[in-house]
PDB file of N, CA, C and O in Angstrom:
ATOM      1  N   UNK A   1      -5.293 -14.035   6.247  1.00  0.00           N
ATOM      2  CA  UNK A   1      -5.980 -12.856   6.727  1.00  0.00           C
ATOM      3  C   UNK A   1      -7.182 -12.633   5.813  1.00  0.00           C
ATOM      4  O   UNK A   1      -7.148 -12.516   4.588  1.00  0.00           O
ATOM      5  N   UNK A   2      -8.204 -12.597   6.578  1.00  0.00           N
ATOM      6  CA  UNK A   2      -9.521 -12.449   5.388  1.00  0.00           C
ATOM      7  C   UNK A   2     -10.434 -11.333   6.027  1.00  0.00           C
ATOM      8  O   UNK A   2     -11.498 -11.907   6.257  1.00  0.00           O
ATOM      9  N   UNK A   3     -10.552  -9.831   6.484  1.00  0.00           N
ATOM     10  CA  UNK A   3     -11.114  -8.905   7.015  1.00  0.00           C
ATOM     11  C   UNK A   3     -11.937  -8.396   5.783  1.00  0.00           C
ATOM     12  O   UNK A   3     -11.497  -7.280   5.507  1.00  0.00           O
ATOM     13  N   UNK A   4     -12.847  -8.710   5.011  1.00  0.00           N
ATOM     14  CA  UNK A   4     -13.798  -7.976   4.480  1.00  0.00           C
ATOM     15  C   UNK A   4     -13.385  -7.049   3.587  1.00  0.00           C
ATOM     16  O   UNK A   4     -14.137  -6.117   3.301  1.00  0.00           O
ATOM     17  N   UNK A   5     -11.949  -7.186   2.935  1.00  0.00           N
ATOM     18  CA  UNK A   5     -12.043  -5.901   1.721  1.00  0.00           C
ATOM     19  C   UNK A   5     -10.729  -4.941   2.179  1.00  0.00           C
ATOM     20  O   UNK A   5      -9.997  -4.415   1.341  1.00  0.00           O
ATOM     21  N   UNK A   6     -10.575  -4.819   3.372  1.00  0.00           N
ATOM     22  CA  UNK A   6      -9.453  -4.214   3.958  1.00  0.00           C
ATOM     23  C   UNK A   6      -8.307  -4.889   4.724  1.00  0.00           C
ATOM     24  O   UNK A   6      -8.066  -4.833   5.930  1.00  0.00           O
ATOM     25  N   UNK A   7      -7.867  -5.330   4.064  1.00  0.00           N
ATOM     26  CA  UNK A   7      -6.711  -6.629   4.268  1.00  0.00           C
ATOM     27  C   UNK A   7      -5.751  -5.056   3.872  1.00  0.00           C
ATOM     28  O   UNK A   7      -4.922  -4.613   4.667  1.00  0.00           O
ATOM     29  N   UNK A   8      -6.092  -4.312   2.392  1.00  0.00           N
ATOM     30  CA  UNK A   8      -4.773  -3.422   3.003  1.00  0.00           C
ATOM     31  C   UNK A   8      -4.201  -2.399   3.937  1.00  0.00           C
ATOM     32  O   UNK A   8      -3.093  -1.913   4.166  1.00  0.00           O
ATOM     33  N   UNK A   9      -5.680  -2.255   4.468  1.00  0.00           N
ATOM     34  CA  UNK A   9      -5.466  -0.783   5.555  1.00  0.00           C
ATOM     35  C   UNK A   9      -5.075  -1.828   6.680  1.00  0.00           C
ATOM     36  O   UNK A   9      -4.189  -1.290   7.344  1.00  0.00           O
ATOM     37  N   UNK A  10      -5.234  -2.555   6.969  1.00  0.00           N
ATOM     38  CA  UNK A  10      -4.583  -3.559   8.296  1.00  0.00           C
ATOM     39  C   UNK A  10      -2.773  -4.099   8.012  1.00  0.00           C
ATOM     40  O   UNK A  10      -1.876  -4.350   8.817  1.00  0.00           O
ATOM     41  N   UNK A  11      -2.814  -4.110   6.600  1.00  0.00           N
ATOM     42  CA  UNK A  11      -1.075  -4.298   6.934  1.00  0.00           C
ATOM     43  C   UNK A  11      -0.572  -2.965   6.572  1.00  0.00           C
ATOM     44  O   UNK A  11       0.640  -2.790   6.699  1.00  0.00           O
ATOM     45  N   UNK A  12      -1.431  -1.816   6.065  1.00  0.00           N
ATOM     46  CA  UNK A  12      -0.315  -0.482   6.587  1.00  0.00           C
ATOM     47  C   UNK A  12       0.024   0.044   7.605  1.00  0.00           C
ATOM     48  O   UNK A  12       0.788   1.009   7.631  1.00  0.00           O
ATOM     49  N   UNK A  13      -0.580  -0.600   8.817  1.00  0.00           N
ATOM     50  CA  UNK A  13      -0.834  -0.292  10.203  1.00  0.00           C
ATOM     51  C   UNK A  13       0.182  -1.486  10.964  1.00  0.00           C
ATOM     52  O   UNK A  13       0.315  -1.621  12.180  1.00  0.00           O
ATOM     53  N   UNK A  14       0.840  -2.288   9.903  1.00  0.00           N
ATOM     54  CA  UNK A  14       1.086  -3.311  10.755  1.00  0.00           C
ATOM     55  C   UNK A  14       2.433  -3.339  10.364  1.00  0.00           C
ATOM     56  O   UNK A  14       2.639  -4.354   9.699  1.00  0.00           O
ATOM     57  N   UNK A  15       3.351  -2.705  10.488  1.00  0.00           N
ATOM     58  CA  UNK A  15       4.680  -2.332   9.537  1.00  0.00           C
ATOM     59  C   UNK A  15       5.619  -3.764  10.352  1.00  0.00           C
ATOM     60  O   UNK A  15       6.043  -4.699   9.672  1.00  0.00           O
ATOM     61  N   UNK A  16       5.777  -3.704  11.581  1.00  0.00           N
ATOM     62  CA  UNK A  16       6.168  -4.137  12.725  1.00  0.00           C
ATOM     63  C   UNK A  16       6.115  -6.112  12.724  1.00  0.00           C
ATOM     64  O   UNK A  16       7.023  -6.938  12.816  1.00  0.00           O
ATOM     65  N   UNK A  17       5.295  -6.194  12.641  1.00  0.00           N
ATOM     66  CA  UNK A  17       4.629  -7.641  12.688  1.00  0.00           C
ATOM     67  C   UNK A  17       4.901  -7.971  11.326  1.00  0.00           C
ATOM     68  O   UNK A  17       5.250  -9.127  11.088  1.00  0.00           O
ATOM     69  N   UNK A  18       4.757  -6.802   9.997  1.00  0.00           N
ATOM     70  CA  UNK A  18       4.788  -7.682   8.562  1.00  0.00           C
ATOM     71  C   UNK A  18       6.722  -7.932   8.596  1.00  0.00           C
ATOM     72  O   UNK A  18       7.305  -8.757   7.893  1.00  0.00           O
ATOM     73  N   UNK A  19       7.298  -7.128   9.442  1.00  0.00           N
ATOM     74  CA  UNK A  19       8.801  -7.784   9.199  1.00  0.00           C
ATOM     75  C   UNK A  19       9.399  -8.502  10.346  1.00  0.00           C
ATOM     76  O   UNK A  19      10.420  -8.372  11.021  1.00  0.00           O
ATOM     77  N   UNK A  20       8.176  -9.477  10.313  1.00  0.00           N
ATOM     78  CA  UNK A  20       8.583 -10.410  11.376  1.00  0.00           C
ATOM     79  C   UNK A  20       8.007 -12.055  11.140  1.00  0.00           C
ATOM     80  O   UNK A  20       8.624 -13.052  11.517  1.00  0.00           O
ATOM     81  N   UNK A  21       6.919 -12.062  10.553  1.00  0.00           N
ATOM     82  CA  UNK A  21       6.110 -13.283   9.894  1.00  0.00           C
ATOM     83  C   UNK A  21       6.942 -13.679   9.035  1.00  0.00           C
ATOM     84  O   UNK A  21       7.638 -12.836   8.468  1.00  0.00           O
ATOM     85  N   UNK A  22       7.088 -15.175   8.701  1.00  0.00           N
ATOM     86  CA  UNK A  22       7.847 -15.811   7.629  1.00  0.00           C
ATOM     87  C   UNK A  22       6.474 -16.238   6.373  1.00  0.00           C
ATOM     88  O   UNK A  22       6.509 -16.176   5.144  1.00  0.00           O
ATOM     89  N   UNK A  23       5.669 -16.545   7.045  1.00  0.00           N
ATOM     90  CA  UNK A  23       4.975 -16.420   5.409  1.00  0.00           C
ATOM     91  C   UNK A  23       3.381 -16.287   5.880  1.00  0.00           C
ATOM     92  O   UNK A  23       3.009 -16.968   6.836  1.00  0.00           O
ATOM     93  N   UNK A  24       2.380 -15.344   5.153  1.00  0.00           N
ATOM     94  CA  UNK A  24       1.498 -14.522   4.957  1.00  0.00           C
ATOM     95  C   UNK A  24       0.196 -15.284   4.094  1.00  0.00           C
ATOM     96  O   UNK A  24       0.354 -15.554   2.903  1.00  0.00           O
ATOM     97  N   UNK A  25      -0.975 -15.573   4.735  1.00  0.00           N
ATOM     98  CA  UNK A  25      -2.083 -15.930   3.728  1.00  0.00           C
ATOM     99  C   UNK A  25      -2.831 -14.456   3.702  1.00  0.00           C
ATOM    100  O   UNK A  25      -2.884 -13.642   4.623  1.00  0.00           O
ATOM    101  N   UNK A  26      -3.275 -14.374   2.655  1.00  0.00           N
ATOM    102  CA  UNK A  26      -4.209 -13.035   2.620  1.00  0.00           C
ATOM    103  C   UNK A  26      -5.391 -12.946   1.504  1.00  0.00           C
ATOM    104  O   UNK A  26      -5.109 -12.964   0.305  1.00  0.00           O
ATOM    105  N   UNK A  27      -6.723 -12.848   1.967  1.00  0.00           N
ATOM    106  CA  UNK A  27      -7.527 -12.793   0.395  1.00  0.00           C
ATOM    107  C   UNK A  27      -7.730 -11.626   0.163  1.00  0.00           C
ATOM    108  O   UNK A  27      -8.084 -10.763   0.967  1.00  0.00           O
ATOM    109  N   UNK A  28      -7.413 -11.462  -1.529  1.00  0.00           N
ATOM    110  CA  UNK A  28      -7.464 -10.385  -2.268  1.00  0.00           C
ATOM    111  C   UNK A  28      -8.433 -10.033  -3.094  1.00  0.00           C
ATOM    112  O   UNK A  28      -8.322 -10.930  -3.930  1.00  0.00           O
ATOM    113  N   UNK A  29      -9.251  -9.409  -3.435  1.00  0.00           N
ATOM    114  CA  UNK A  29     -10.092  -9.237  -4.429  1.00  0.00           C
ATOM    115  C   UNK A  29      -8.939  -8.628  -5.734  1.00  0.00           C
ATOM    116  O   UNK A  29      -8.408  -7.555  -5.449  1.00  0.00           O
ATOM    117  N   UNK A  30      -8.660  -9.070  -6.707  1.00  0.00           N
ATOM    118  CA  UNK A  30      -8.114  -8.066  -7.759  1.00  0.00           C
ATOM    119  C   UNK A  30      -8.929  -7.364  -8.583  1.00  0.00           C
ATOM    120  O   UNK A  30      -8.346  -6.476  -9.206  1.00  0.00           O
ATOM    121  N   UNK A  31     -10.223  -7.488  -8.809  1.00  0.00           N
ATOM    122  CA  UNK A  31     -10.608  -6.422  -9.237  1.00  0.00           C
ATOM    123  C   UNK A  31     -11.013  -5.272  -8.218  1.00  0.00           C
ATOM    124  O   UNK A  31     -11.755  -4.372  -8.610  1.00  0.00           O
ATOM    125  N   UNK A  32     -10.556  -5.291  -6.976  1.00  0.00           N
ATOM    126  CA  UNK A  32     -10.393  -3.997  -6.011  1.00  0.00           C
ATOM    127  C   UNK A  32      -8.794  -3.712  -6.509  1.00  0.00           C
ATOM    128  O   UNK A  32      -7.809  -4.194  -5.950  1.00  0.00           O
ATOM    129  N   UNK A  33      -8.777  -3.073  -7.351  1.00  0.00           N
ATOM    130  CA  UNK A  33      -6.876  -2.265  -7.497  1.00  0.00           C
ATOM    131  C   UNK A  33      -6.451  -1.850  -6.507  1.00  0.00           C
ATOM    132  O   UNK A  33      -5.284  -2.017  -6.151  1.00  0.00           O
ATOM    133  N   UNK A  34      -7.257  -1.270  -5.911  1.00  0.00           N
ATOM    134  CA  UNK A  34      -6.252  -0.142  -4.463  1.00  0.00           C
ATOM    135  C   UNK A  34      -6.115  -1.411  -3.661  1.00  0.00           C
ATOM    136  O   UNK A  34      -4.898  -1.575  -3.576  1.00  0.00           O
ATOM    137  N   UNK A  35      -6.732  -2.411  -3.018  1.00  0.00           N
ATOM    138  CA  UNK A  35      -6.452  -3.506  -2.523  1.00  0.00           C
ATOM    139  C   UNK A  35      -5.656  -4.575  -2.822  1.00  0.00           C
ATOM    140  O   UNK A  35      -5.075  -5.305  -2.019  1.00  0.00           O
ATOM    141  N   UNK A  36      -5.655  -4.628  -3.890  1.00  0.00           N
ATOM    142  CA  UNK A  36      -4.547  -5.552  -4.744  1.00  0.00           C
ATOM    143  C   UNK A  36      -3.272  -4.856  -4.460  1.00  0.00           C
ATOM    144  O   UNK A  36      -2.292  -5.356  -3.907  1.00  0.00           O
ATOM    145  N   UNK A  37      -3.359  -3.988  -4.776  1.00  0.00           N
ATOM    146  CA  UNK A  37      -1.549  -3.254  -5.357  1.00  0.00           C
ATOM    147  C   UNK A  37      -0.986  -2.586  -3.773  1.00  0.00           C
ATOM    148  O   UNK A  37       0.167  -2.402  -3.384  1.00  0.00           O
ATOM    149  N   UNK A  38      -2.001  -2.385  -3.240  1.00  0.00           N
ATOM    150  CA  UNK A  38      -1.577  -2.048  -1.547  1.00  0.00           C
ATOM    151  C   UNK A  38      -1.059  -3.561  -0.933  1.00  0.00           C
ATOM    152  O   UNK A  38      -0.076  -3.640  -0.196  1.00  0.00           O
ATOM    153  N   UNK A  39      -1.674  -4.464  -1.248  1.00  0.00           N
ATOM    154  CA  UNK A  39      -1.031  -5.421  -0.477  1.00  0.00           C
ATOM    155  C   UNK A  39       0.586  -6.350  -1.193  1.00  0.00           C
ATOM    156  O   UNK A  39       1.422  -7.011  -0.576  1.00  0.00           O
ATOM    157  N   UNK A  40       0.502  -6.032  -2.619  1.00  0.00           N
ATOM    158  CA  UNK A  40       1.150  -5.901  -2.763  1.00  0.00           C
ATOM    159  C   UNK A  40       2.420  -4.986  -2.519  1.00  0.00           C
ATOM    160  O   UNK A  40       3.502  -5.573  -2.551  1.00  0.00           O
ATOM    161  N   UNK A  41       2.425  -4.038  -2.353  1.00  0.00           N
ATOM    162  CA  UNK A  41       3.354  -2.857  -1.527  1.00  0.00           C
ATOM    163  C   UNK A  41       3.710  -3.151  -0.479  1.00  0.00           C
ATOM    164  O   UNK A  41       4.919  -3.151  -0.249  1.00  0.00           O
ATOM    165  N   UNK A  42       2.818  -3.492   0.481  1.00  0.00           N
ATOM    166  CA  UNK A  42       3.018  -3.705   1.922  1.00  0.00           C
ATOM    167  C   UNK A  42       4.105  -4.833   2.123  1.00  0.00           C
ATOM    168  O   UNK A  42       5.228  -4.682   2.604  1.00  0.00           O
ATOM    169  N   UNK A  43       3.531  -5.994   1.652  1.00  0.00           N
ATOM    170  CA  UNK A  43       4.091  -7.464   1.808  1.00  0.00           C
ATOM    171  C   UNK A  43       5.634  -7.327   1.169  1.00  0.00           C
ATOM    172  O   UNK A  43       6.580  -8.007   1.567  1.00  0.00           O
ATOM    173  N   UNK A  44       5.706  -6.428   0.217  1.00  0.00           N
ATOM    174  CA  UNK A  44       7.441  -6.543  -0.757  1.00  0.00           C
ATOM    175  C   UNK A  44       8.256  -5.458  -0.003  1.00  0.00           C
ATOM    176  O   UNK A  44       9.474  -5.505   0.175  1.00  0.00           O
ATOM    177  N   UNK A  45       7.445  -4.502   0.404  1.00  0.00           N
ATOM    178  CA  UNK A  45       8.370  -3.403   1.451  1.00  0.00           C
ATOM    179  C   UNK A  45       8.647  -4.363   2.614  1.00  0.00           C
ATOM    180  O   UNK A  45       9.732  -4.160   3.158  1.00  0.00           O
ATOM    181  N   UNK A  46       7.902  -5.372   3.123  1.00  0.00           N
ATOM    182  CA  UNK A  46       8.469  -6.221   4.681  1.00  0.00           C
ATOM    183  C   UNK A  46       9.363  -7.343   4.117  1.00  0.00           C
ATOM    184  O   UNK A  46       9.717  -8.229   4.894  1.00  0.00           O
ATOM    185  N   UNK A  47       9.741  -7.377   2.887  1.00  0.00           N
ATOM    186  CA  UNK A  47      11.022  -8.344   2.443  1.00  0.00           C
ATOM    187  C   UNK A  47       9.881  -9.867   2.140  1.00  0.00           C
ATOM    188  O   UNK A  47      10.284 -11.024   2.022  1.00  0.00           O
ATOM    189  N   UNK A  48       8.763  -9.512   2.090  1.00  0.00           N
ATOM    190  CA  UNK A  48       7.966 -10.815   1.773  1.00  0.00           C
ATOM    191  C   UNK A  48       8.203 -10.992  -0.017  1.00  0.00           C
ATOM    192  O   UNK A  48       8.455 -10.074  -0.798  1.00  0.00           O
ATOM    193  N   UNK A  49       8.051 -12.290  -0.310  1.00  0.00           N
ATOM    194  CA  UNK A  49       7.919 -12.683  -1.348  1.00  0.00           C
ATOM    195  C   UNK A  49       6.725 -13.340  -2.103  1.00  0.00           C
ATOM    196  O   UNK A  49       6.173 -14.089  -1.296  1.00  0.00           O
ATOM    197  N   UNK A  50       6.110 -13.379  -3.271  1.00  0.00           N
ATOM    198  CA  UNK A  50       4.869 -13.607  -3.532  1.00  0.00           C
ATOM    199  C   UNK A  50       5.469 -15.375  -3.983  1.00  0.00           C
ATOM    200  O   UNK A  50       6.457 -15.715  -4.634  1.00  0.00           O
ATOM    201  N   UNK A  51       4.396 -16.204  -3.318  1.00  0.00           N
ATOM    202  CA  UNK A  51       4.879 -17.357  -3.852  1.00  0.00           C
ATOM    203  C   UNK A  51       3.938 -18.430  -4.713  1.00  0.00           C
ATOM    204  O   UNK A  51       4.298 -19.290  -5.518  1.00  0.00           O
ATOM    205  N   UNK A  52       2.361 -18.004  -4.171  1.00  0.00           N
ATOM    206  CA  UNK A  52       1.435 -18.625  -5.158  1.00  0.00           C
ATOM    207  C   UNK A  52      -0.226 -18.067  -4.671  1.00  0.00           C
ATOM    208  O   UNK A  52      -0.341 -17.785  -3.478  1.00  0.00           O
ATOM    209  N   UNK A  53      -1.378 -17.924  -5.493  1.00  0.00           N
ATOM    210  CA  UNK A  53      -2.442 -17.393  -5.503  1.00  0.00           C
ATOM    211  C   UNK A  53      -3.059 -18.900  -5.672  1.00  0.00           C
ATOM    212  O   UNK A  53      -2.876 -19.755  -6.538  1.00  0.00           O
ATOM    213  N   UNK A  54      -3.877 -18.875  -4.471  1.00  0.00           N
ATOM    214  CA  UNK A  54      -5.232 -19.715  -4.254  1.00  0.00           C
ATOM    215  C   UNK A  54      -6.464 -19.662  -5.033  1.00  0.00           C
ATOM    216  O   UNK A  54      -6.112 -18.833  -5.872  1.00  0.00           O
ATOM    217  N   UNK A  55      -7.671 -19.970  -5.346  1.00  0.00           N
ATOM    218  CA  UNK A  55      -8.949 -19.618  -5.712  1.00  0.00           C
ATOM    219  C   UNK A  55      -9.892 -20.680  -4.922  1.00  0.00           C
ATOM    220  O   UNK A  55     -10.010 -21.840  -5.318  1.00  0.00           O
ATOM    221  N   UNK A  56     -10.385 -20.307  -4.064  1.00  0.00           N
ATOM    222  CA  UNK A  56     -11.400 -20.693  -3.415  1.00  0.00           C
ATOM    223  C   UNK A  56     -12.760 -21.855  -4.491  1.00  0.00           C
ATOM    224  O   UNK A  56     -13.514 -21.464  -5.381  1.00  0.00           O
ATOM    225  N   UNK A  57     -12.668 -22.682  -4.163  1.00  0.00           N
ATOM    226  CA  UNK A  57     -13.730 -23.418  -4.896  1.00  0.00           C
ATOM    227  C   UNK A  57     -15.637 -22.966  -4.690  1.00  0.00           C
ATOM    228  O   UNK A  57     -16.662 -23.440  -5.180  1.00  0.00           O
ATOM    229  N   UNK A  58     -15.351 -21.810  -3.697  1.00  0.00           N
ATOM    230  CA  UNK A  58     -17.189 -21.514  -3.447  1.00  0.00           C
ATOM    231  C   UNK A  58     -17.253 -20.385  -3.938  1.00  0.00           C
ATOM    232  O   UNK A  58     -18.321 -19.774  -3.966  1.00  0.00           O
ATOM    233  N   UNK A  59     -15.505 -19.610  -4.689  1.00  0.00           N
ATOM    234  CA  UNK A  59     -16.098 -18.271  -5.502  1.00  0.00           C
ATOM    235  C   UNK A  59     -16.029 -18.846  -6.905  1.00  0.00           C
ATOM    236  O   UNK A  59     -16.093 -17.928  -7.723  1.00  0.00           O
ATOM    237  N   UNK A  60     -15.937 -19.863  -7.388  1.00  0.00           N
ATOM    238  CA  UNK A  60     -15.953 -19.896  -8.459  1.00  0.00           C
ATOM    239  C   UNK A  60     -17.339 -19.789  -9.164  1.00  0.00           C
ATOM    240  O   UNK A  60     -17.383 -19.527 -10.366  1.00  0.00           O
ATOM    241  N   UNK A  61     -18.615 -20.013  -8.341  1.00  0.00           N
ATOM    242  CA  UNK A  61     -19.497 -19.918  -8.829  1.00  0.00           C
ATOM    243  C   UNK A  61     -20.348 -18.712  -8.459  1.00  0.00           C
ATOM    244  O   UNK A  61     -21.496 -18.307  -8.639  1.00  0.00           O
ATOM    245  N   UNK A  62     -19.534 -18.440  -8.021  1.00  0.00           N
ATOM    246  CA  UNK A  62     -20.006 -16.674  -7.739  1.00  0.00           C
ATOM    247  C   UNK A  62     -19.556 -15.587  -8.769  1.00  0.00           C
ATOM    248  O   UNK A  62     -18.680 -14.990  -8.144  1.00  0.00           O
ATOM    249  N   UNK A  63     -19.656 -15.024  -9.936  1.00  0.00           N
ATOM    250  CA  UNK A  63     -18.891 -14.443 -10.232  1.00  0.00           C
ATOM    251  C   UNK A  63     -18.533 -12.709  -9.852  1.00  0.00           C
ATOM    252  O   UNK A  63     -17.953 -11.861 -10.530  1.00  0.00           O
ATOM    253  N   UNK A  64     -19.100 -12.640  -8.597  1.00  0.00           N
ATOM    254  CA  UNK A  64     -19.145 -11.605  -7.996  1.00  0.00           C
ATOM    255  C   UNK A  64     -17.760 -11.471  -7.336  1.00  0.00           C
ATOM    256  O   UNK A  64     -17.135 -10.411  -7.347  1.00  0.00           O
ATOM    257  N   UNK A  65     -17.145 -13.032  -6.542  1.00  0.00           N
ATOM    258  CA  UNK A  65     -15.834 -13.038  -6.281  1.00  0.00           C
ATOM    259  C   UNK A  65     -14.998 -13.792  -7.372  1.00  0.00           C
ATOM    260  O   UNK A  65     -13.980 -14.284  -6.883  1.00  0.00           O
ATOM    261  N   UNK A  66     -15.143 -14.012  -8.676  1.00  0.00           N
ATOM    262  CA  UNK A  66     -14.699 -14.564  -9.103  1.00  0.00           C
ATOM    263  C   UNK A  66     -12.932 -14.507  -9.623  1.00  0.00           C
ATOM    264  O   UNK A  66     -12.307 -15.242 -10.389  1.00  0.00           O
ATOM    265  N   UNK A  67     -12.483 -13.216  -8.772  1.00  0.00           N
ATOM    266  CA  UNK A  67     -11.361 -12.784  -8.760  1.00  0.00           C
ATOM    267  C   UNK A  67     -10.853 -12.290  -7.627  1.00  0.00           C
ATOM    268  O   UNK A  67     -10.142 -11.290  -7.534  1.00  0.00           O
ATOM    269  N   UNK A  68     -11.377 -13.301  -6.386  1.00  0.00           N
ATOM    270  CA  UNK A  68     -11.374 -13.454  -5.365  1.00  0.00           C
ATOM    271  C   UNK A  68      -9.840 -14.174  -5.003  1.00  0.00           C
ATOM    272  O   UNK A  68     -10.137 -15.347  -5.228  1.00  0.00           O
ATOM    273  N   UNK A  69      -8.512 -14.202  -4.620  1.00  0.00           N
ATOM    274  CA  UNK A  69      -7.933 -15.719  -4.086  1.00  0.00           C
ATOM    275  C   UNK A  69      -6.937 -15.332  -3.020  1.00  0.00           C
ATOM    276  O   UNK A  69      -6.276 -14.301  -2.894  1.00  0.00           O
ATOM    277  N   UNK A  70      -7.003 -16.457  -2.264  1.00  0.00           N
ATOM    278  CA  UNK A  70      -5.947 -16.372  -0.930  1.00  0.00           C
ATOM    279  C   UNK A  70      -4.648 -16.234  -1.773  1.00  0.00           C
ATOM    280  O   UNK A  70      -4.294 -17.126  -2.545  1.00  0.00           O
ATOM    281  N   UNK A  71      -4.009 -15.177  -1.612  1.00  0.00           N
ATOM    282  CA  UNK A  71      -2.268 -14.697  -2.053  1.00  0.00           C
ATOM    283  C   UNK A  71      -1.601 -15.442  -0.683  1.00  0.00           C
ATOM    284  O   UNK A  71      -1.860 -15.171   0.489  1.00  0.00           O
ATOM    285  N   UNK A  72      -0.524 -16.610  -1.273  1.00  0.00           N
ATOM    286  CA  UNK A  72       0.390 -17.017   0.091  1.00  0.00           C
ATOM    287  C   UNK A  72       1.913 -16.142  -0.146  1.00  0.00           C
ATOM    288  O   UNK A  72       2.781 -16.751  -0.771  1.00  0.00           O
ATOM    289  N   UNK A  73       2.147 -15.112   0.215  1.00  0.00           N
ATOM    290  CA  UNK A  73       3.107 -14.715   0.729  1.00  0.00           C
ATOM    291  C   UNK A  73       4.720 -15.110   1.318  1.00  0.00           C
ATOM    292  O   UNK A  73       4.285 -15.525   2.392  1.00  0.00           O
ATOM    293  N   UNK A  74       5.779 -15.247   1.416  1.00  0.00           N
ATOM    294  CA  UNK A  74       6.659 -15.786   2.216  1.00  0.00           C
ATOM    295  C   UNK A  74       8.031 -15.235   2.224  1.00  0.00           C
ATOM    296  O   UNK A  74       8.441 -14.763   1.163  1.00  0.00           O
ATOM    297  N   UNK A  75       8.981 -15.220   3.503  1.00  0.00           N
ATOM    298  CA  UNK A  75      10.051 -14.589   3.890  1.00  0.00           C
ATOM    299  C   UNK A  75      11.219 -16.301   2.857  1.00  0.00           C
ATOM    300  O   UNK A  75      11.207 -17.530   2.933  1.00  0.00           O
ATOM    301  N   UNK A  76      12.100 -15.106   1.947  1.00  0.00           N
ATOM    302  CA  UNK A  76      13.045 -16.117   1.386  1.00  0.00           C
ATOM    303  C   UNK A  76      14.374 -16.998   2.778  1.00  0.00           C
ATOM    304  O   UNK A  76      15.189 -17.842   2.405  1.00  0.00           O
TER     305      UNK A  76
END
């Protein structure tokens, strides 16, 4: 899931569907906190599990996203 910054207002809306997916790509900015820690919330309230963080090879030279990475998610 990659919507521009609001990856968490789309899975608080999505209660339904997040406890139904077996495993979740999502990019996170972590230096957005409220975005980070919301999707974190969301994904562990639907019984998801965090299983490994991506980093994109075209933010690395950005350091604008440089704390940019696809979070993969997954149902145990």
């Amino acid at each position: 899931m990659d919507v521009d910054g609001i990856e968490h207002l789309i899975l608080s809306g999505g209660e339904t569907v997040r406890k139904q997916v077996t495993e979740l790509a999502i990019e996170v900015n972590e230096d957005f906190v409220e975005q980070s820690e919301n999707v974190k919330k969301y994904c562990e309230k639907a019984g998801l599990i965090f299983k490994e963080k991506r980093h994109s090879e075209m933010f690395e030279v950005n350091a604008r996203f440089g704390n940019t990475y696809n979070q993969i998610w997954h149902r145990p």
